[in-house]
mmCIF file of the N, C-alpha and C atoms, coordinates in Angstrom:
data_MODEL
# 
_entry.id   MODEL 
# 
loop_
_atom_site.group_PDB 
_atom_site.id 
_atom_site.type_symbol 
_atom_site.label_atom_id 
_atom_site.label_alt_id 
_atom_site.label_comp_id 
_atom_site.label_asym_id 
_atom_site.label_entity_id 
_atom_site.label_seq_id 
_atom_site.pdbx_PDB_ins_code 
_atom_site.Cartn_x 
_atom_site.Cartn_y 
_atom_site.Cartn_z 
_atom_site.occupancy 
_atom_site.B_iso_or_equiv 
_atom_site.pdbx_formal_charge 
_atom_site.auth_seq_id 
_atom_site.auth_comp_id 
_atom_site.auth_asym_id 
_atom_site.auth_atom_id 
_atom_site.pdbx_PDB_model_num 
ATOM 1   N N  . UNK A 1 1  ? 158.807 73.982 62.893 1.00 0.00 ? 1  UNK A N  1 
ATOM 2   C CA . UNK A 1 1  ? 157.373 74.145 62.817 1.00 0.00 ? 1  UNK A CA 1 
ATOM 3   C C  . UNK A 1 1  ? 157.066 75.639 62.771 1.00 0.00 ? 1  UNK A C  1 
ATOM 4   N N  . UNK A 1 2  ? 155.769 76.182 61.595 1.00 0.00 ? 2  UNK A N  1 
ATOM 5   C CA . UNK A 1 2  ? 156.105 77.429 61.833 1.00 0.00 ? 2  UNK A CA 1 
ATOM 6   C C  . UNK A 1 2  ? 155.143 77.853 62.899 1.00 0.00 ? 2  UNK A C  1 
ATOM 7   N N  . UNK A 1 3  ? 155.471 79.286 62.943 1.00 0.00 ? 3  UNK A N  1 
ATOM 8   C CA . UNK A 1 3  ? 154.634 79.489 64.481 1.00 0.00 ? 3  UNK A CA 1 
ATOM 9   C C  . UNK A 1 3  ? 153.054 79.626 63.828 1.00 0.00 ? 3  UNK A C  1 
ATOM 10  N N  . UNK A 1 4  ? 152.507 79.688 63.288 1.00 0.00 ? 4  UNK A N  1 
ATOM 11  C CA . UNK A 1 4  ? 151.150 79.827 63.107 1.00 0.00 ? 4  UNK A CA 1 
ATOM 12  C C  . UNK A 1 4  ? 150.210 78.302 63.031 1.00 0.00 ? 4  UNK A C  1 
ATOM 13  N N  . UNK A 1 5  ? 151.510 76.929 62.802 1.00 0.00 ? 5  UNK A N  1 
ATOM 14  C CA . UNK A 1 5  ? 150.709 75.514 63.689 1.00 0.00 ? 5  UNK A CA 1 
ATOM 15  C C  . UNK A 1 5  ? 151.025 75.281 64.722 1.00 0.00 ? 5  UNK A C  1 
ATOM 16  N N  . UNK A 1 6  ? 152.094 76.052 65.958 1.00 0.00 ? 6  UNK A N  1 
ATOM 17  C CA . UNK A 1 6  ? 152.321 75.738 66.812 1.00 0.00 ? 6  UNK A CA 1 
ATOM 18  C C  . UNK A 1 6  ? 151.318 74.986 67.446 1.00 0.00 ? 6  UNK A C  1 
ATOM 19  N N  . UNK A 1 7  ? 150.821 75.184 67.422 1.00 0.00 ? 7  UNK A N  1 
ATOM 20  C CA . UNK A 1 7  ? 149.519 74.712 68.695 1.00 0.00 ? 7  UNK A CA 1 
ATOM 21  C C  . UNK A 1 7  ? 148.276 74.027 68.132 1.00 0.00 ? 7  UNK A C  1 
ATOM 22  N N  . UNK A 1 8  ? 148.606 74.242 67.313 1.00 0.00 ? 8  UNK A N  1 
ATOM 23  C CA . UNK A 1 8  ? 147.351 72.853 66.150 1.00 0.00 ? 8  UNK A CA 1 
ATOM 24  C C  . UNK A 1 8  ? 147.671 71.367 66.122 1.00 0.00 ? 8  UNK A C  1 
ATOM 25  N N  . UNK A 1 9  ? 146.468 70.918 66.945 1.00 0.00 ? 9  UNK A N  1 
ATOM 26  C CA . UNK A 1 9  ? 146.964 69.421 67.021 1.00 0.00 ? 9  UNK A CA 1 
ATOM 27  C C  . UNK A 1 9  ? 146.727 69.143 65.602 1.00 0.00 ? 9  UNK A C  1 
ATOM 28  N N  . UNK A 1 10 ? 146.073 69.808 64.746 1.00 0.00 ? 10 UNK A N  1 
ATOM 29  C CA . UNK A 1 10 ? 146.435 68.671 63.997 1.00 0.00 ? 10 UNK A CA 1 
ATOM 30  C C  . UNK A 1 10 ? 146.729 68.839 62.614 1.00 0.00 ? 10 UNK A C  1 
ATOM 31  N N  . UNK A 1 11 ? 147.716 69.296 62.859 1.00 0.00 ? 11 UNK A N  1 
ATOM 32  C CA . UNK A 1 11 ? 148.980 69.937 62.161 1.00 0.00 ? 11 UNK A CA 1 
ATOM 33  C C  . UNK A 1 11 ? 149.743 68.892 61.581 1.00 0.00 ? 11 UNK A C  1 
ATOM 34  N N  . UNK A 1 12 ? 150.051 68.210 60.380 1.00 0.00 ? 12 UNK A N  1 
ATOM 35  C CA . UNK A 1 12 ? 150.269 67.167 59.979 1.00 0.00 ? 12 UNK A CA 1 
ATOM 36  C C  . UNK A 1 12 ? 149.385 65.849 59.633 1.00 0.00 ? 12 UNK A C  1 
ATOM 37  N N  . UNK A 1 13 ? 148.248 66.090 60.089 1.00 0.00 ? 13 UNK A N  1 
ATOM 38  C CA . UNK A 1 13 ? 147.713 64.876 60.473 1.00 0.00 ? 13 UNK A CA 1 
ATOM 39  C C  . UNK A 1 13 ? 146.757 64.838 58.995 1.00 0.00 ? 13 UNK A C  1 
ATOM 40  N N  . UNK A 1 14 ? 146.389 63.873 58.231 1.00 0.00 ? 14 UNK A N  1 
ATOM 41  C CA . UNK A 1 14 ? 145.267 63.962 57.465 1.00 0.00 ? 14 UNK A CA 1 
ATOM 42  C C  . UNK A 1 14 ? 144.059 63.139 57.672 1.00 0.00 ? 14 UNK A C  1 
ATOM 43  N N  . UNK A 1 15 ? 143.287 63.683 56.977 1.00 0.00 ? 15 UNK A N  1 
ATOM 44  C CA . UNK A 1 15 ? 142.133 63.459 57.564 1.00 0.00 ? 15 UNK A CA 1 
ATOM 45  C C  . UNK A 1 15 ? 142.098 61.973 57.564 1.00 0.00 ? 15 UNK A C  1 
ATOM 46  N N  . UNK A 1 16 ? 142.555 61.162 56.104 1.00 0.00 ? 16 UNK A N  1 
ATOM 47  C CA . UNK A 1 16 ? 142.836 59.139 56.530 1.00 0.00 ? 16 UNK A CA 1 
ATOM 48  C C  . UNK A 1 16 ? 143.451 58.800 57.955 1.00 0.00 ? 16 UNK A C  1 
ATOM 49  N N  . UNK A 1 17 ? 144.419 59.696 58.367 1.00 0.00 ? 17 UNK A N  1 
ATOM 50  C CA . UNK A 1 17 ? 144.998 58.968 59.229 1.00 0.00 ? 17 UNK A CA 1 
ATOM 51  C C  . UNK A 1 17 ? 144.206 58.977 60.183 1.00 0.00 ? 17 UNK A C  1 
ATOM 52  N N  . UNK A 1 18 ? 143.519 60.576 60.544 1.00 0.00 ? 18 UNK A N  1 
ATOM 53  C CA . UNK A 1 18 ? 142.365 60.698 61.654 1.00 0.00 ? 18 UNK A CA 1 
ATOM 54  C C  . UNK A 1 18 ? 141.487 59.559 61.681 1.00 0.00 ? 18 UNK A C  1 
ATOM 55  N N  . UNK A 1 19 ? 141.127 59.322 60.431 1.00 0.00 ? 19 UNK A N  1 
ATOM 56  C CA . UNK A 1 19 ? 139.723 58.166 60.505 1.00 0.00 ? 19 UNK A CA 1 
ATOM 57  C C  . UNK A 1 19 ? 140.080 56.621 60.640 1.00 0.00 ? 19 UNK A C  1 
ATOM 58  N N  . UNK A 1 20 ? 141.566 56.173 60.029 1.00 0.00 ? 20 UNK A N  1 
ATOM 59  C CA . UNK A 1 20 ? 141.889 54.910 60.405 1.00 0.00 ? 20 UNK A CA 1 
ATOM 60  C C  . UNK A 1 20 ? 142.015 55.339 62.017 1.00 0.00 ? 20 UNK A C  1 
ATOM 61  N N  . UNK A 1 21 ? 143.208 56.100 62.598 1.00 0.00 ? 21 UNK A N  1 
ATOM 62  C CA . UNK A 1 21 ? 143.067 55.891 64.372 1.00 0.00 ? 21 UNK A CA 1 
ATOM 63  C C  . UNK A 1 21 ? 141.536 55.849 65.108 1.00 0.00 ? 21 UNK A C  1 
ATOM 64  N N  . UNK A 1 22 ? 140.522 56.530 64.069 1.00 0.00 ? 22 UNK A N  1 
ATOM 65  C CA . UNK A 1 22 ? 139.336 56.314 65.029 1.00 0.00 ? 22 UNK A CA 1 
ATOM 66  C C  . UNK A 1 22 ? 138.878 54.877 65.603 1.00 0.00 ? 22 UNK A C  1 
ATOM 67  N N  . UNK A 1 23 ? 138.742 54.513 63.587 1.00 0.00 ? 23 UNK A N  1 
ATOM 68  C CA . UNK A 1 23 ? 138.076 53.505 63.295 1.00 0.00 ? 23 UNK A CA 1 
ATOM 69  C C  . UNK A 1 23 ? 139.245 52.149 64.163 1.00 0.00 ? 23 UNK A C  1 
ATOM 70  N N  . UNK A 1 24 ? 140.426 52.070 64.455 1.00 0.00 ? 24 UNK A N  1 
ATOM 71  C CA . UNK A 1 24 ? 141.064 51.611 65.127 1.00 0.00 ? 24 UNK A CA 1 
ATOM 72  C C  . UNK A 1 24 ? 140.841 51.726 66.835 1.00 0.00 ? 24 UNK A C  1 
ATOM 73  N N  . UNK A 1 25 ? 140.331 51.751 66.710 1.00 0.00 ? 25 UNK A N  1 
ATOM 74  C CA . UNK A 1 25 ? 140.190 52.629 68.572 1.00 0.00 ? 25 UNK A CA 1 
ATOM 75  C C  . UNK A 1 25 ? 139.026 52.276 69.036 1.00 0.00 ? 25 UNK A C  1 
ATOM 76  N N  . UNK A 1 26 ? 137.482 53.225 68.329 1.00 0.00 ? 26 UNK A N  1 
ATOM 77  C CA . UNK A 1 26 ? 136.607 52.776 68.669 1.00 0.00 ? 26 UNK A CA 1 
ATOM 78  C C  . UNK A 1 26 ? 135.991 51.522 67.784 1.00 0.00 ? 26 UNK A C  1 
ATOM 79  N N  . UNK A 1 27 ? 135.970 51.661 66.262 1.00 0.00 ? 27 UNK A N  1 
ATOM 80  C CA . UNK A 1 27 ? 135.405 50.507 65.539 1.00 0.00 ? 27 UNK A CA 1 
ATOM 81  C C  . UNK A 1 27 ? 134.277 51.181 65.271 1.00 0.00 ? 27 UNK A C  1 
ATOM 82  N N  . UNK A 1 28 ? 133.902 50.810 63.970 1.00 0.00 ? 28 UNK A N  1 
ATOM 83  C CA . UNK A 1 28 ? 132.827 51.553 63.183 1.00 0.00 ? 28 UNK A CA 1 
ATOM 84  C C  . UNK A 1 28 ? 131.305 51.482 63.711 1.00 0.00 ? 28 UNK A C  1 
ATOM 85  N N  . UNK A 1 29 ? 131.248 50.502 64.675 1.00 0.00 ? 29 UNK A N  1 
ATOM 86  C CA . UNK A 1 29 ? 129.804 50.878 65.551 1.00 0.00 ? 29 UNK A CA 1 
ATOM 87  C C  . UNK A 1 29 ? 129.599 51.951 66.349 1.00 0.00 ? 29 UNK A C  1 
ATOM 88  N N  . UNK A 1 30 ? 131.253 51.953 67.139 1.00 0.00 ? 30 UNK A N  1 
ATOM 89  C CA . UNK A 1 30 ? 131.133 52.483 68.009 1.00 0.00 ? 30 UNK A CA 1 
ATOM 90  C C  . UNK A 1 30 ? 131.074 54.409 67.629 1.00 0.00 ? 30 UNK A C  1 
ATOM 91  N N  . UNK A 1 31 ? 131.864 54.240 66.580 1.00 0.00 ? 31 UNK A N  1 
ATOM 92  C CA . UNK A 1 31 ? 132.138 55.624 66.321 1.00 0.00 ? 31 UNK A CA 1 
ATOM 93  C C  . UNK A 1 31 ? 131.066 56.156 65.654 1.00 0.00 ? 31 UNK A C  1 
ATOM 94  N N  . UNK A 1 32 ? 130.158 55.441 64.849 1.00 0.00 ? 32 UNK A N  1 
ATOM 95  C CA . UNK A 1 32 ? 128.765 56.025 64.547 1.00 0.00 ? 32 UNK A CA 1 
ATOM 96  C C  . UNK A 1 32 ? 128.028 56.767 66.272 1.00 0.00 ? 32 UNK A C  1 
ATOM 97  N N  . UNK A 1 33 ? 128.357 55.880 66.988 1.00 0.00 ? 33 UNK A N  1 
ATOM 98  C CA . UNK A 1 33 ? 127.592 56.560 68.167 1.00 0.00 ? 33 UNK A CA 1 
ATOM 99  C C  . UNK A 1 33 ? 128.378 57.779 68.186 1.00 0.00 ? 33 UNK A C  1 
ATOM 100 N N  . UNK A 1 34 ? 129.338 57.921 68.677 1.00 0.00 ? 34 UNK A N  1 
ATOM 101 C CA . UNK A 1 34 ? 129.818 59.407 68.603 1.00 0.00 ? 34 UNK A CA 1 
ATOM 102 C C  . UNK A 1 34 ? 129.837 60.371 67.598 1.00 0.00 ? 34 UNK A C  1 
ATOM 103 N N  . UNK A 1 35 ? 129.005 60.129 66.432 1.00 0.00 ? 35 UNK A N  1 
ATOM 104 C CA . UNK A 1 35 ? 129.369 60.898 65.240 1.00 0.00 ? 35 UNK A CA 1 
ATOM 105 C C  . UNK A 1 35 ? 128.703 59.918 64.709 1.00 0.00 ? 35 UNK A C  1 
ATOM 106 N N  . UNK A 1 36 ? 127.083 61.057 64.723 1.00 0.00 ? 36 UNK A N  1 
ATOM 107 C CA . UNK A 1 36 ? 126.139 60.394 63.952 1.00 0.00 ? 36 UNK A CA 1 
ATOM 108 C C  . UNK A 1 36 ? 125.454 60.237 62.330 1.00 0.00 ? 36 UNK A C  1 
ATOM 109 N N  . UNK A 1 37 ? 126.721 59.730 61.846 1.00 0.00 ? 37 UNK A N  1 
ATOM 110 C CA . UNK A 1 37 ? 126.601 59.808 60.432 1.00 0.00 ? 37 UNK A CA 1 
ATOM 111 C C  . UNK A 1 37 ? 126.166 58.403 59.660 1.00 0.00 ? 37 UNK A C  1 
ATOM 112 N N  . UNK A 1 38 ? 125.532 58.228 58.275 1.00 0.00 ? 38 UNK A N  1 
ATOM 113 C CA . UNK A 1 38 ? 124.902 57.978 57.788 1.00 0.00 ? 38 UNK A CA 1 
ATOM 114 C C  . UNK A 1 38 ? 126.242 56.555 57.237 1.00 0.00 ? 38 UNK A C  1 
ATOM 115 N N  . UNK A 1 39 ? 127.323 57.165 56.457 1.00 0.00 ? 39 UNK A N  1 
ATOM 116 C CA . UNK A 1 39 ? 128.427 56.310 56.196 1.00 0.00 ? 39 UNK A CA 1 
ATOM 117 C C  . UNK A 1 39 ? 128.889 55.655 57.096 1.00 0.00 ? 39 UNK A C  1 
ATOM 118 N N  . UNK A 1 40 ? 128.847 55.879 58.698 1.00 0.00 ? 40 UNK A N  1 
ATOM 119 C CA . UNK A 1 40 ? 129.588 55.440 59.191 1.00 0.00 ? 40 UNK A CA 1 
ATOM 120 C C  . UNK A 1 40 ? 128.410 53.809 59.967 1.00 0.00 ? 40 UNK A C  1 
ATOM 121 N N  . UNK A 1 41 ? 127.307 54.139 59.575 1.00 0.00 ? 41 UNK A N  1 
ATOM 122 C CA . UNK A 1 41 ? 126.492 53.146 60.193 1.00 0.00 ? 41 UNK A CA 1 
ATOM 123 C C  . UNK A 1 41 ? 125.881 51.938 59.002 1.00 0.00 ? 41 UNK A C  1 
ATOM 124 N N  . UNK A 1 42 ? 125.785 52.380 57.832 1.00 0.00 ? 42 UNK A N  1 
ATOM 125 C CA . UNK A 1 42 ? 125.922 51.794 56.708 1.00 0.00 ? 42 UNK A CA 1 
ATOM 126 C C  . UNK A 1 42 ? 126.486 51.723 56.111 1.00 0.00 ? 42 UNK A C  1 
ATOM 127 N N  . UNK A 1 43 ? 127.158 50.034 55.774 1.00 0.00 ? 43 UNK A N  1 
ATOM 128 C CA . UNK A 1 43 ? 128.087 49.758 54.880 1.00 0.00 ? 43 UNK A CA 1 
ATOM 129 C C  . UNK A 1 43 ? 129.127 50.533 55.185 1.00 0.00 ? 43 UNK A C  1 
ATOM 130 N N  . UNK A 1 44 ? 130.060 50.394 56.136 1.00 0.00 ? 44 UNK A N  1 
ATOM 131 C CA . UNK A 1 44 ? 131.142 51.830 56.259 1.00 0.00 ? 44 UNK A CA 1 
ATOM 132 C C  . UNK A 1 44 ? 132.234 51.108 55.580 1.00 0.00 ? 44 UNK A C  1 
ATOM 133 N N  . UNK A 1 45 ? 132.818 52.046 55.220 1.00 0.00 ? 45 UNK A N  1 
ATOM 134 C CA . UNK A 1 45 ? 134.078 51.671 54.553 1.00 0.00 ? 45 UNK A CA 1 
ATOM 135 C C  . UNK A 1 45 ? 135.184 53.216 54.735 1.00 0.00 ? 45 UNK A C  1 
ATOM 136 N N  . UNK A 1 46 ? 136.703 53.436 54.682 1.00 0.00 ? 46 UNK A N  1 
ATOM 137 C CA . UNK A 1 46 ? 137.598 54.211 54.989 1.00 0.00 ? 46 UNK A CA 1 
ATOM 138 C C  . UNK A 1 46 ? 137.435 54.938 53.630 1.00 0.00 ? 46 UNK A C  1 
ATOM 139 N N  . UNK A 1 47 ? 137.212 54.567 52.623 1.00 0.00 ? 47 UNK A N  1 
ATOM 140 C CA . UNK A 1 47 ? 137.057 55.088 51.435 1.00 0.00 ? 47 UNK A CA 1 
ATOM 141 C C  . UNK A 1 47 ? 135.666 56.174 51.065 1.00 0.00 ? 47 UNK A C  1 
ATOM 142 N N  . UNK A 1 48 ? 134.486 55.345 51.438 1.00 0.00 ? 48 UNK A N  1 
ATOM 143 C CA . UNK A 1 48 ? 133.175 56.660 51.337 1.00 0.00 ? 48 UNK A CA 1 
ATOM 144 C C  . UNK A 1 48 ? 133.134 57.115 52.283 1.00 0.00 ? 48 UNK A C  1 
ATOM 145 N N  . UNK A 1 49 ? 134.033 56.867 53.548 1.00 0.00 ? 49 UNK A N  1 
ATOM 146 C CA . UNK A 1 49 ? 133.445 58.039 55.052 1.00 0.00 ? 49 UNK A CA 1 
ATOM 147 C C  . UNK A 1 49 ? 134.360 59.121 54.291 1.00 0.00 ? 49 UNK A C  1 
ATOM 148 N N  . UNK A 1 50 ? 135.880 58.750 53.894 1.00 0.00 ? 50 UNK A N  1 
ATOM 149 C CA . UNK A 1 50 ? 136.756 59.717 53.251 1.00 0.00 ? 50 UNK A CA 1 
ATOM 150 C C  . UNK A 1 50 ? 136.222 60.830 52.200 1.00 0.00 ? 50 UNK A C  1 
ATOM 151 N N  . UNK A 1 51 ? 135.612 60.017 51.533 1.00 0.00 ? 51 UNK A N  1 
ATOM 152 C CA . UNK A 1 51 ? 134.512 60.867 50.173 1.00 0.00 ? 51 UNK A CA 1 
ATOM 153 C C  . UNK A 1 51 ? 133.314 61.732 50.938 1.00 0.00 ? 51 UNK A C  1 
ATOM 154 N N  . UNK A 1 52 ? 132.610 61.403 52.151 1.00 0.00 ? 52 UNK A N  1 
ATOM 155 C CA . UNK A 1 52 ? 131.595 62.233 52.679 1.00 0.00 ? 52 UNK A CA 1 
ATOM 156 C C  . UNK A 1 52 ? 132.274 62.957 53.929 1.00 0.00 ? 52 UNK A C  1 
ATOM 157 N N  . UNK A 1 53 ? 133.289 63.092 54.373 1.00 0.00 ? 53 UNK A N  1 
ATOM 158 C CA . UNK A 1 53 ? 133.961 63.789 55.162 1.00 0.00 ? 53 UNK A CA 1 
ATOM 159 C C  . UNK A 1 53 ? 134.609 65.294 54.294 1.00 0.00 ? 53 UNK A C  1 
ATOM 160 N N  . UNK A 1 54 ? 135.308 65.016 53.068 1.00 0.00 ? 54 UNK A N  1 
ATOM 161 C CA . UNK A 1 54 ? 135.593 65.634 52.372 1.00 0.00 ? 54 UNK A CA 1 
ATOM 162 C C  . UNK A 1 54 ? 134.721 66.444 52.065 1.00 0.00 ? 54 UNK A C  1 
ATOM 163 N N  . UNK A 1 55 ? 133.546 66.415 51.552 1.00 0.00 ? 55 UNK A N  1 
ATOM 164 C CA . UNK A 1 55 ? 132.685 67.394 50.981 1.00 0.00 ? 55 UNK A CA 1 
ATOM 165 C C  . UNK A 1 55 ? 131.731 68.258 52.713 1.00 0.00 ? 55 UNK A C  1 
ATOM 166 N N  . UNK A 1 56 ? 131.862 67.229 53.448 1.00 0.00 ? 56 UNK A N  1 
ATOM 167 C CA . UNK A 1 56 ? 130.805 67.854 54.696 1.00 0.00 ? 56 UNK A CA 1 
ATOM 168 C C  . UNK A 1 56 ? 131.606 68.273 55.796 1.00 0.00 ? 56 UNK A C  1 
ATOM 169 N N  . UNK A 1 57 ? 131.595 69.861 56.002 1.00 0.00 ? 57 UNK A N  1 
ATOM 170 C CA . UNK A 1 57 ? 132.482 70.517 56.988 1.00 0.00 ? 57 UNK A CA 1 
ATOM 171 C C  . UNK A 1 57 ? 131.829 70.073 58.079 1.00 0.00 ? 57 UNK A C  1 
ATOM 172 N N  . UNK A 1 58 ? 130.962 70.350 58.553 1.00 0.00 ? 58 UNK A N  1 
ATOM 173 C CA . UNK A 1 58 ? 130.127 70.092 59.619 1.00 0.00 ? 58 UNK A CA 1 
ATOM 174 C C  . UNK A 1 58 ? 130.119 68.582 60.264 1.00 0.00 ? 58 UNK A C  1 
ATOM 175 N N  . UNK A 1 59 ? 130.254 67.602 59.461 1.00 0.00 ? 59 UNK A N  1 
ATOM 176 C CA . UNK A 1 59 ? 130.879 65.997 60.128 1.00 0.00 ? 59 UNK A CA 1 
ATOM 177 C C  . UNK A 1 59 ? 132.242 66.199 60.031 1.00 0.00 ? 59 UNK A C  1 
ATOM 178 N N  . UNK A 1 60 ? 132.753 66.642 58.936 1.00 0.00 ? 60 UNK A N  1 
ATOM 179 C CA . UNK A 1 60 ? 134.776 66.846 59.339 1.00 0.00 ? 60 UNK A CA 1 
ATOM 180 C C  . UNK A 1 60 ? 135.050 66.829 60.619 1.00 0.00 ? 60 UNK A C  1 
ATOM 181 N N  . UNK A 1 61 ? 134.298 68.384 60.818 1.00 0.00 ? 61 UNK A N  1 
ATOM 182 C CA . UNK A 1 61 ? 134.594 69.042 61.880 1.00 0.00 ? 61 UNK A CA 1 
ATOM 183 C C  . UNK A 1 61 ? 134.445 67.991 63.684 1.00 0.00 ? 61 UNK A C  1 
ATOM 184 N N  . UNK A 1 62 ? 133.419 67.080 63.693 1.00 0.00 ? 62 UNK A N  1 
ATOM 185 C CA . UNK A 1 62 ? 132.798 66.246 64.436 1.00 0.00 ? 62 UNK A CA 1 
ATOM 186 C C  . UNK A 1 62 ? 133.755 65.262 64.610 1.00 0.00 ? 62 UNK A C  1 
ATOM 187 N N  . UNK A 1 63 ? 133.899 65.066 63.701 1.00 0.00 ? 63 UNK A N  1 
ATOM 188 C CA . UNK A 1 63 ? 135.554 63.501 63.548 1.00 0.00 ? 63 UNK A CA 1 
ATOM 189 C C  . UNK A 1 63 ? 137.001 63.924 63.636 1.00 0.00 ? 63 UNK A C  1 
ATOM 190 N N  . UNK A 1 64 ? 137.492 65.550 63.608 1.00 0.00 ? 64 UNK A N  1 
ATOM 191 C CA . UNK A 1 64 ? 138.231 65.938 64.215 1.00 0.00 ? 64 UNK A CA 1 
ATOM 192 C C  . UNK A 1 64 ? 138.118 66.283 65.955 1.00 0.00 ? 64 UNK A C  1 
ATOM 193 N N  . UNK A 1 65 ? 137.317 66.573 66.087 1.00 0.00 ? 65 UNK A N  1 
ATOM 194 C CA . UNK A 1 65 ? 137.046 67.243 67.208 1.00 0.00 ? 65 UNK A CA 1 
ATOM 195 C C  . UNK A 1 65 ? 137.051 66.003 68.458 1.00 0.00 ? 65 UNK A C  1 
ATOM 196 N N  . UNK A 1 66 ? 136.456 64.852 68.020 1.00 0.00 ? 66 UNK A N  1 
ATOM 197 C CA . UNK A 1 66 ? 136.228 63.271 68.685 1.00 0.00 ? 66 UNK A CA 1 
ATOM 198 C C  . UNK A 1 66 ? 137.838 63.338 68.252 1.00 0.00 ? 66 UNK A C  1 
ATOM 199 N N  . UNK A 1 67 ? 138.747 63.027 67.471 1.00 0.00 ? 67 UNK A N  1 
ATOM 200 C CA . UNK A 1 67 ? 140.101 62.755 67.457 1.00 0.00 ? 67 UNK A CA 1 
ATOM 201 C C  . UNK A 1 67 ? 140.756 63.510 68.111 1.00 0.00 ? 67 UNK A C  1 
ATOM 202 N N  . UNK A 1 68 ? 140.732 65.004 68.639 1.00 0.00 ? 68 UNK A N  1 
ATOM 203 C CA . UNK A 1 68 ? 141.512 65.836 69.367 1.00 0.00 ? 68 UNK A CA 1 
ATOM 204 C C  . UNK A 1 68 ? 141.537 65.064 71.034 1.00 0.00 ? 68 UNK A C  1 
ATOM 205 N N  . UNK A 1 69 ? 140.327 64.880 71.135 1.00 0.00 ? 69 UNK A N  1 
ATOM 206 C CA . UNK A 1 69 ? 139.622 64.472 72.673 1.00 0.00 ? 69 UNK A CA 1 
ATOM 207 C C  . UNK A 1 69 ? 139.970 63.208 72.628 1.00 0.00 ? 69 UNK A C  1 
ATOM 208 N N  . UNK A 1 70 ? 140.013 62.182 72.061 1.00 0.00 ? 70 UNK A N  1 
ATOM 209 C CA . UNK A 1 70 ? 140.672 61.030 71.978 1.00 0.00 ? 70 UNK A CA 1 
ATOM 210 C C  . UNK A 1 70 ? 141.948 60.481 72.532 1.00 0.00 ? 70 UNK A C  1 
ATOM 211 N N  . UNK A 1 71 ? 142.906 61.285 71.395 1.00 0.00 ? 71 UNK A N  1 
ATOM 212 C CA . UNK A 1 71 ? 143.995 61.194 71.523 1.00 0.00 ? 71 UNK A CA 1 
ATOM 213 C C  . UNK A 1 71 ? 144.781 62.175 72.786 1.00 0.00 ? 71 UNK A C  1 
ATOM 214 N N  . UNK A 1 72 ? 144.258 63.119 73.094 1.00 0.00 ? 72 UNK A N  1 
ATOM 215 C CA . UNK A 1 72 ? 144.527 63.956 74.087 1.00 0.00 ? 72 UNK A CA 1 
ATOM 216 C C  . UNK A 1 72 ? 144.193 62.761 75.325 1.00 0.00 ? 72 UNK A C  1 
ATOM 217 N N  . UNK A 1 73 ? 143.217 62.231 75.517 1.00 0.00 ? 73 UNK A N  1 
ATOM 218 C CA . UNK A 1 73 ? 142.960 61.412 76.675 1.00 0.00 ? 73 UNK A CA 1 
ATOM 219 C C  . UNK A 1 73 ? 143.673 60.477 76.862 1.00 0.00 ? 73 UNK A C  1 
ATOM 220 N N  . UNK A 1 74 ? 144.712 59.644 75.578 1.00 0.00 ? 74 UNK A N  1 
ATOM 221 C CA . UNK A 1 74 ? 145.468 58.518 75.661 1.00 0.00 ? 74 UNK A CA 1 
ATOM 222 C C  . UNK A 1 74 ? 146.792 59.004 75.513 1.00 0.00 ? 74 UNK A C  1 
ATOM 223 N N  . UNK A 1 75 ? 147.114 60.252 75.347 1.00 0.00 ? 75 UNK A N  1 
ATOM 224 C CA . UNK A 1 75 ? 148.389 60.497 75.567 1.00 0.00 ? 75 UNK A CA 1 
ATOM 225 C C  . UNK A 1 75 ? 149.131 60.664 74.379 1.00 0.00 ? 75 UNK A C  1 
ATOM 226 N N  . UNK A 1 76 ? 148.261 60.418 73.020 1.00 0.00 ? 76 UNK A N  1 
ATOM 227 C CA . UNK A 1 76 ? 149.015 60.378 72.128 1.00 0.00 ? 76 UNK A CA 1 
ATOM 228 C C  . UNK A 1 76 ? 148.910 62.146 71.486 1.00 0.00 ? 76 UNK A C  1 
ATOM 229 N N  . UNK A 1 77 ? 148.530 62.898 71.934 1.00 0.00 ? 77 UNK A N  1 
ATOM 230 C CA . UNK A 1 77 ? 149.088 64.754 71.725 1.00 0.00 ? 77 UNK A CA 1 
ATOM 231 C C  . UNK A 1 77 ? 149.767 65.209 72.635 1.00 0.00 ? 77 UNK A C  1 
# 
C-alpha cells in the first residue's frame, strides 16, 4: 500500500460498493434519512443514486462520510 493511502479508509473501495453496503445495512428508507437526497427517497435504484452521486460532490461526500462512521462502528475498518 503506498504511503500516501495509508490511512484512507477508503482506499480501494468504490463508490457501488459504498452504496450497495449502505443500502444493505440501512435500506433505502432508512438511508434517505441520513442523507437527504432526492434519488434516494424516490424511486431509488443503485444505478441513478450511482449517476447522481457521481456528478454531486457535496452528496458523495455525505454517503462516504455515513460509510466511514458505519463501518468504523461495526468493525468492518
Amino acid at each position: 500500500m503506498s504511503e500516501t493511502q495509508k490511512n484512507n479508509p477508503l482506499h480501494g473501495k468504490t463508490l457501488a460498493f459504498i452504496l450497495d453496503y449502505l443500502v444493505e445495512y440501512y435500506g433505502w428508507d432508512d438511508l434517505s434519512t441520513y442523507v437527504n437526497i432526492n434519488c434516494f427517497k424516490s424511486n431509488p435504484s443503485i444505478k441513478s443514486s450511482l449517476k447522481f452521486l457521481r456528478k454531486t460532490e457535496w452528496a458523495r461526500e455525505q454517503v462516504e462520510h455515513l460509510y466511514i462512521n458505519t463501518a468504523r462502528n461495526r468493525g468492518d475498518l
